[in-house]
N, C-alpha and C positions, 0 to 999 in steps of 0.2 A: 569542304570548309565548314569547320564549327560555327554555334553560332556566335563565341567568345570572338571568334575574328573581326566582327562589328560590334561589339559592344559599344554601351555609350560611353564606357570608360578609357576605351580603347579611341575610342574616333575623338573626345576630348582628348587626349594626348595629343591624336595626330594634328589638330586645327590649332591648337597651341604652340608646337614645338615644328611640325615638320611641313605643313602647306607652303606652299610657294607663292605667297602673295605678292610681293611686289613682281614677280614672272607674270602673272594671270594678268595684276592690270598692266604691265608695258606688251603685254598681247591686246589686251580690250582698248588700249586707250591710243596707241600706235606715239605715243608721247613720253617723255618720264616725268611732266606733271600733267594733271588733270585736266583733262581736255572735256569737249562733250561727248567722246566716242565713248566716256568712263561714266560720266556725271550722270547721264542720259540716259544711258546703260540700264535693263530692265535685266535685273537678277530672283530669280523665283527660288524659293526654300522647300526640299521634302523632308520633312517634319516624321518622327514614329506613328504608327497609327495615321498613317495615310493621310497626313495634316499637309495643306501646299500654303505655304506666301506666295502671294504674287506681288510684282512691281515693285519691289524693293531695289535702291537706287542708294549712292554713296559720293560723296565729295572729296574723297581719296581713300587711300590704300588703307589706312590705318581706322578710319569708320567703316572700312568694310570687314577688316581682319576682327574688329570687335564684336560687331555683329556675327560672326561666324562664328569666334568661339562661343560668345554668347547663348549662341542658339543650336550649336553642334549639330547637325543639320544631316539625315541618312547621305545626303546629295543635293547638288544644286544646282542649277539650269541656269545656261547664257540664253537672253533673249535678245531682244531690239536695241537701237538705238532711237529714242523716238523726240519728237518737237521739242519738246520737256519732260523734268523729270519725270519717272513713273512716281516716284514717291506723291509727287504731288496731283496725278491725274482724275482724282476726285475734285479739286479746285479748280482744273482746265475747264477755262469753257467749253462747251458741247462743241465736239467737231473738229477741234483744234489738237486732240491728243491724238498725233500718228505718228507708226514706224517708219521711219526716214534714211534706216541703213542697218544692215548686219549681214555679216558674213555669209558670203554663199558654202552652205554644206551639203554633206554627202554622208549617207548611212549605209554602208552594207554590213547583212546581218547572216549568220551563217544559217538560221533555219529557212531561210527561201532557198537554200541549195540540198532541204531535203531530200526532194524527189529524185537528186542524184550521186547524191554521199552514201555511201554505205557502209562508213565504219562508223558514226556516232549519228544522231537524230537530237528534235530539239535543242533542249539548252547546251547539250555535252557539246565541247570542240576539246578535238587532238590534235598533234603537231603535223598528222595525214592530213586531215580534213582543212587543216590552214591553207593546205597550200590553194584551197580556191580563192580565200582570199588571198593571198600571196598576188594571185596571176590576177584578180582583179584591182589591184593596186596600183600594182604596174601599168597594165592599160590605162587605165582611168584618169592615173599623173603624167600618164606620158601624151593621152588626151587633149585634157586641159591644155597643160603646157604648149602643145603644138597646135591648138585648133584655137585656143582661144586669148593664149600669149599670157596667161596670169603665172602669177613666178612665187607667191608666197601661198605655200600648200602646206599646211600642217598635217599631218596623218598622227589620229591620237586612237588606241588599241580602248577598247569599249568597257576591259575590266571583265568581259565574261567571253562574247559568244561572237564579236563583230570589230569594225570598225570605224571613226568617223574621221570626215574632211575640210576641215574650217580651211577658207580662200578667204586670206585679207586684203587681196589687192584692193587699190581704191575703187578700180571704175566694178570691181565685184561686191564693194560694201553699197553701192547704190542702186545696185539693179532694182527693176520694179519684181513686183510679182510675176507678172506676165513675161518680162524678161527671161526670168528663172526658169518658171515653168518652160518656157522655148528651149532652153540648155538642158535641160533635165530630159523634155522627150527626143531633142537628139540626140544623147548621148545613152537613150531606152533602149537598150536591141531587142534582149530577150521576153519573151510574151510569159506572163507568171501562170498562165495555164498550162498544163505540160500534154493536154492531150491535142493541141493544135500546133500547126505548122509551125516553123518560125515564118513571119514576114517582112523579112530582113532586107527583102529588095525592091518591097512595095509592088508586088505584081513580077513580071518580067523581065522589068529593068536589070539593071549591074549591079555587084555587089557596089555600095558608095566607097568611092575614094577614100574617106576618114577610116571606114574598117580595116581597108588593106594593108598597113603597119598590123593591126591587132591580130588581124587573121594568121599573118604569117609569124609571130611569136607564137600564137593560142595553137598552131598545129600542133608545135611541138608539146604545149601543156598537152594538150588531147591526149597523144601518146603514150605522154609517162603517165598523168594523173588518171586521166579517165579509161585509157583502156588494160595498163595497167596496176598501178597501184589501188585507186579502187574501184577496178573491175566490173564497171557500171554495168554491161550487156551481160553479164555471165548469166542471173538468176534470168528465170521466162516473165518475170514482169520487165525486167531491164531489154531483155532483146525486144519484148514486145512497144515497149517506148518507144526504142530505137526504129523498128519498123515502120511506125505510126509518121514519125518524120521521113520516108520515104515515098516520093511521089511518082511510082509507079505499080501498078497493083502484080504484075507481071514476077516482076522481082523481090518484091514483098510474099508475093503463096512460095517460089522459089526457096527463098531463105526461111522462110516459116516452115516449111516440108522439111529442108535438109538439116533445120535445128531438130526440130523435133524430138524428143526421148533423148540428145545427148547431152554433154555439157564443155562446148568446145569453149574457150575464157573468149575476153570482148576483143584481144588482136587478133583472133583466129575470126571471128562475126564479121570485122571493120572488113580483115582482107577478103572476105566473102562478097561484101556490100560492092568493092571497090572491082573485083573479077566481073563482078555481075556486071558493073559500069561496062566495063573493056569489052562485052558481046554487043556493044553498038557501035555502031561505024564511027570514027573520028568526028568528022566535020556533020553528023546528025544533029537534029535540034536535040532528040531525048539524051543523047551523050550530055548535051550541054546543062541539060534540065538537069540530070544527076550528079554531074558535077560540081551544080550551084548546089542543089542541093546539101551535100557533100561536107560542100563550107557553111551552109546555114547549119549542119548538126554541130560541126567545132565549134560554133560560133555560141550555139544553146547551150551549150555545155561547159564550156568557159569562160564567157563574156562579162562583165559584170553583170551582180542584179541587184539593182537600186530597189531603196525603200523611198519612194517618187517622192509623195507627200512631203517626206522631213525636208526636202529640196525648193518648195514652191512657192514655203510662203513666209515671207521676213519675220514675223510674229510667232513662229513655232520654235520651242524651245529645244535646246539640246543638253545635254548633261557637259560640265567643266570638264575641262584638262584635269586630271591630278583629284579627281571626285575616287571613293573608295566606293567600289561595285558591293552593294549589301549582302547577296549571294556567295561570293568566293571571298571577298575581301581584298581583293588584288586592286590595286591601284591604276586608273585608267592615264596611261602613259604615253607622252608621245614614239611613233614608230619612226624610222627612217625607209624612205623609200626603196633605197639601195639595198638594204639589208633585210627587205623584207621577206623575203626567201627561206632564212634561215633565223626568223622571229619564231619564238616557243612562247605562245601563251602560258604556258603551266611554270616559265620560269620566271616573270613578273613579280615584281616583289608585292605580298600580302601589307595589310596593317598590323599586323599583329609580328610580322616579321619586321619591318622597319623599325617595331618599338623595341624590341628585343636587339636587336644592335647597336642603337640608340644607348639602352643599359648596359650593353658592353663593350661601347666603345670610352676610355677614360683620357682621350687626346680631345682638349677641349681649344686647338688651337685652327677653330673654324669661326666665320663669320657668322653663320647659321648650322641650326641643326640638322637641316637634310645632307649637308654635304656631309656629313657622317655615316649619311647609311645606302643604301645600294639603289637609293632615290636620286644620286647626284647627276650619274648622266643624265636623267632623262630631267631632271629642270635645267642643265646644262644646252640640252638641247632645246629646248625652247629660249632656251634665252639667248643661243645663237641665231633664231629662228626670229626674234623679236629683235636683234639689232640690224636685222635684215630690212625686216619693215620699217623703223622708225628712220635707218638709211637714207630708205627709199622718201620716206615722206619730208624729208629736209631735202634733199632735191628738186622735188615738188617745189616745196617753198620756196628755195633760194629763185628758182626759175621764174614763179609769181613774181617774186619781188625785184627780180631784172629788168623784168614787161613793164611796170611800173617807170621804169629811168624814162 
């Protein structure tokens, strides 16, 4: 991506004509007037030249839309909800300025899945390497959902190399910190050291209950993704990995001896590991030890891996829905769960491409200008997504105000 694809010229067009503001705040404010989930609202600005606003705060949609073009801004980060405005937290008395709600989120980013990708590295992701995230989306929503009963999951595509997970349930925009931090390290499998075990079962114990849905989906990733397509054990650092997670030294020099000087691919290693399994008696403890084992490797290997931190703490910001990645220039977009399989980042629409059909589209018999260009479903989608919540929170209501009679 040129660097014409963020221009300032170009990113003024887009906060002008194509941003989806009134989308952004019936997300943030769960209302369609101004409420204090919007007022309250800590919105931070990345400036060129590495310039940040902080705590900047708006009274509706239209003092915020000015300020944006105003400032045309690389990117901009959702923060807190906090006691009071941020705009005003220089006049708060001492102690009285605190975050008091925002959305519990989720960062996965594809370079923690270095150490076992082997067609791109760093910042590069291809429509191969997506599929880790692919297969940690699915877990992760299907997680939540079923562990923890929250129902409004936004999945928005990062714009480059990842993705992120705004939950707007109510009883999720109030968690404390320590709350969070709770959900976050249960839901931690994998240990981001790659030369230690996993310890996924805390000692001895069973694999937990909450894995075993994930586990029996992630076999079959293991299969196509990892032992096939990219071929994780083939090279002798990858078989060498894969050993290091094996807890028996017996069958470790075995497969180390019988790899040695050739280059059998990682289905021909797995069914080696798994033969080795089948020379222990059935009902043995080591059967059983290698068998756990077995699923702790599927589990390292396709499981989610959280970026902890962005999860812990209500005052850490995240970049908006519908913000333009400065890098690629591709628009960070909501994904759908369902479809997340067969999501191609390289085919997200750029900024530079939205404007350009913008100019060539000469049917002016739209409400807004996004819906003119290949931006519609995806603020389409959020704003199905926001009449979900705002649903939801008139229910709420009406039920408050029955208790009342």
């Amino acid at each position: 991506m040129t660097d014409n694809a963020v221009s300032p010229e170009l990113m003024d067009v887009f906060y002008r004509r194509l941003f989806p503001y009134k989308s952004i705040f019936h997300w943030l404010n769960h209302a369609p007037t101004p409420e204090d989930y919007f007022t309250k609202r800590e919105i931070a600005f990345n400036l060129p030249n590495d310039v940040m606003l902080r705590y900047r705060s708006y009274l509706d949609v239209d003092e915020f839309k000015n300020e944006v073009c105003k400032l045309a801004p690389t990117r901009f980060e959702i923060g807190p909800v906090y006691t009071s405005r941020p705009r005003d937290k220089k006049t708060a008395r001492q102690g009285t300025f605190n975050p008091v709600a925002r959305e519990l989120v989720f960062d996965i980013d594809m370079t923690d899945y270095d150490p076992i990708r082997t067609c791109c590295s760093s910042a590069e992701i291809c429509k191969r390497c997506w599929a880790f995230i692919a297969a940690a989306v699915r877990i992760l929503d299907e997680a939540i959902r079923d562990q923890f009963g929250y129902e409004h999951l936004l999945w928005v595509y990062s714009g480059r190399r990842g993705i992120h997970l705004w939950i707007s349930d109510p009883e999720a925009m109030v968690l404390t910190d320590e709350q969070r931090k709770a959900i976050v390290n249960w839901l931690s499998v994998v240990q981001k050291d790659e030369s230690k075990r996993p310890n996924i079962r805390f000692g001895s114990r069973p694999l937990p209950a909450s894995l075993k849905p994930a586990l029996d989906h992630l076999a079959y990733v293991f299969a196509d993704l990892i032992l096939v397509d990219q071929d994780c054990f083939l090279s002798e650092k990858g078989s060498e990995a894969l050993l290091r997670l094996i807890p028996d030294t017996r069958i470790v020099e075995t497969l180390r001896n019988d790899w040695a000087g050739e280059s059998s691919g990682s289905a021909a290693k797995w069914q080696a590991f798994k033969a080795q399994i089948k020379t222990y008696k059935k009902d043995s403890s080591a059967r059983a030890q290698l068998i756990a084992a077995m699923e702790d490797i599927i589990l390292q290997y396709t499981y989610p891996r959280l970026d902890e931190n962005v999860s812990k703490k209500r005052n850490h910001l995240l970049k908006a829905p519908f913000c333009v990645h400065p890098k690629t220039g591709r628009i960070c977009v909501p994904v759908d769960p369902k479809t997340i399989k067969t999501f191609d980042p390289e085919s997200v629409p750029t900024v530079a491409q939205l404007i350009a059909e913008l100019d060539n589209d000469t049917d002016s018999q739209h409400h807004s200008d996004w819906e003119r260009t290949s931006l519609k479903p995806y603020v389409e989608m959020l704003d199905k997504h926001n009449q979900r919540i705002m649903d939801h929170e008139r229910k709420i209501r009406r039920g408050a105000e029955d208790m009342t009679w």
